[in-house]
Structures are given as C-alpha cells and as structure tokens.
PLY file of the C-alpha trace (Angstrom):
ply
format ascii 1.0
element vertex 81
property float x
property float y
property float z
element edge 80
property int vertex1
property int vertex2
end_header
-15.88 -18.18 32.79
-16.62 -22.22 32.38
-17.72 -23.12 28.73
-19.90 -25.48 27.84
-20.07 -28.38 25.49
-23.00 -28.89 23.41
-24.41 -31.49 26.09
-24.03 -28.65 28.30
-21.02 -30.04 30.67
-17.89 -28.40 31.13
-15.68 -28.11 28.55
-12.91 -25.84 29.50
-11.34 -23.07 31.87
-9.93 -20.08 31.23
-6.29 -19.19 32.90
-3.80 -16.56 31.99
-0.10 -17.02 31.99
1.81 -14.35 32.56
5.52 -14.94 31.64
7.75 -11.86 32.24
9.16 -10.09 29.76
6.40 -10.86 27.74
3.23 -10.82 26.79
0.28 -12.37 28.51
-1.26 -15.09 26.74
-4.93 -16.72 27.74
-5.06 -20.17 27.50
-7.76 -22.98 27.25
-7.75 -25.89 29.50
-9.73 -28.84 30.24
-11.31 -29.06 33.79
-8.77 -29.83 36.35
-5.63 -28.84 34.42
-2.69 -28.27 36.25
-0.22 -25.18 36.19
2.14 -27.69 34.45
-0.68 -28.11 31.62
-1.48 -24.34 31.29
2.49 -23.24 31.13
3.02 -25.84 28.63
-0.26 -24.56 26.57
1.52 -21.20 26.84
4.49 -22.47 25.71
6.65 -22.25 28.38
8.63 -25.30 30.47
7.53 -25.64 34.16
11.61 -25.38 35.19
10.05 -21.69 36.70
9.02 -19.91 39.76
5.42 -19.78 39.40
2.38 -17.70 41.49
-0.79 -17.91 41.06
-2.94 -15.50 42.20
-0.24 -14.10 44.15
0.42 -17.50 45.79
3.29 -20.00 45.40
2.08 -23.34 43.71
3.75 -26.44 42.36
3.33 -27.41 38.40
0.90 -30.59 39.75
-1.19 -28.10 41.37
-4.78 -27.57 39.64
-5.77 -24.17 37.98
-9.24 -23.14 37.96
-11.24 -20.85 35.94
-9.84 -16.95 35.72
-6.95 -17.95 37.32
-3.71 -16.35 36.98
-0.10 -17.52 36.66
2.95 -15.09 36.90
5.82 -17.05 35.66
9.72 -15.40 36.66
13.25 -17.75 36.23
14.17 -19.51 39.11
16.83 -17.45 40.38
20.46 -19.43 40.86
22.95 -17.82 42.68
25.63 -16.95 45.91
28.89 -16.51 46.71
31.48 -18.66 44.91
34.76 -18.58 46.73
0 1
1 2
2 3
3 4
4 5
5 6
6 7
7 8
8 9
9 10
10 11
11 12
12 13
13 14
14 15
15 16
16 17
17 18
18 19
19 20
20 21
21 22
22 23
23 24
24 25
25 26
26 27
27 28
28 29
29 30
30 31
31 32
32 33
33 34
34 35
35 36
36 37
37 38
38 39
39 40
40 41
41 42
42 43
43 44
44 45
45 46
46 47
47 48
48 49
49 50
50 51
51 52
52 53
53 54
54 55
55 56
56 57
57 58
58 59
59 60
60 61
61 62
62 63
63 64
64 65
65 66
66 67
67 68
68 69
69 70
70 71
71 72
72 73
73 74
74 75
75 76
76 77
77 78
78 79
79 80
C-alpha cells in the first residue's frame, strides 16, 4: 500500500526483507528505492544473494510497493586441491 503525504503525493512504499535465519522485518522506503536501500533499512549489507518476488535482482534494482526480498549468503565454495 502507497502512503500519502499530507499534500496527498507519495510518500513511501512498503517492502519486506526477509533475511534467513531470521525474522522478517517491514521496511519504509521512499518511492523508487532500490533493494540496496531496503536491505540497508533492514539492516543488512547488500554482499547477499537476493530474490525478490521469487526473481533474481541486483542491489540497484528498484523495489516497489508489497514487494518482497528473500535475502540467503552468497554461497563460496569447490574443490581445493
């Protein structure tokens, strides 16, 4: 759901973060935030793997309204020999 100011424009979205092994906070955001803005509003450094909505973005992508984010470590890893 948008807000509204008191001049009746936008003021701000509404996008959960969803950081596992945690809990899932709901942040505030102005208009055209980006998943970089709403992870750090959550707390959380955009060094992740991040979906939202089920789909792979990029922390300069912009969140909208009721979005999502599921936020997992980046996984590092293979054979060392």
């Amino acid at each position: 759901m948008v807000r509204r100011n008191d001049s009746g424009g936008e003021a701000d979205i509404e996008v959960k973060v969803a950081i596992l092994g945690q809990a899932v906070k709901t942040v505030l955001l102005p208009v055209d935030s980006t998943v970089g803005d709403a992870l750090e509003a959550a707390g959380h450094s955009a060094n992740s793997t991040v979906k939202c909505n089920g789909e792979d973005v990029d922390s300069t992508d912009t969140v909208e309204d009721g979005d999502r984010l599921t936020v997992s470590s980046k996984v590092k890893g293979g054979l060392h020999r």
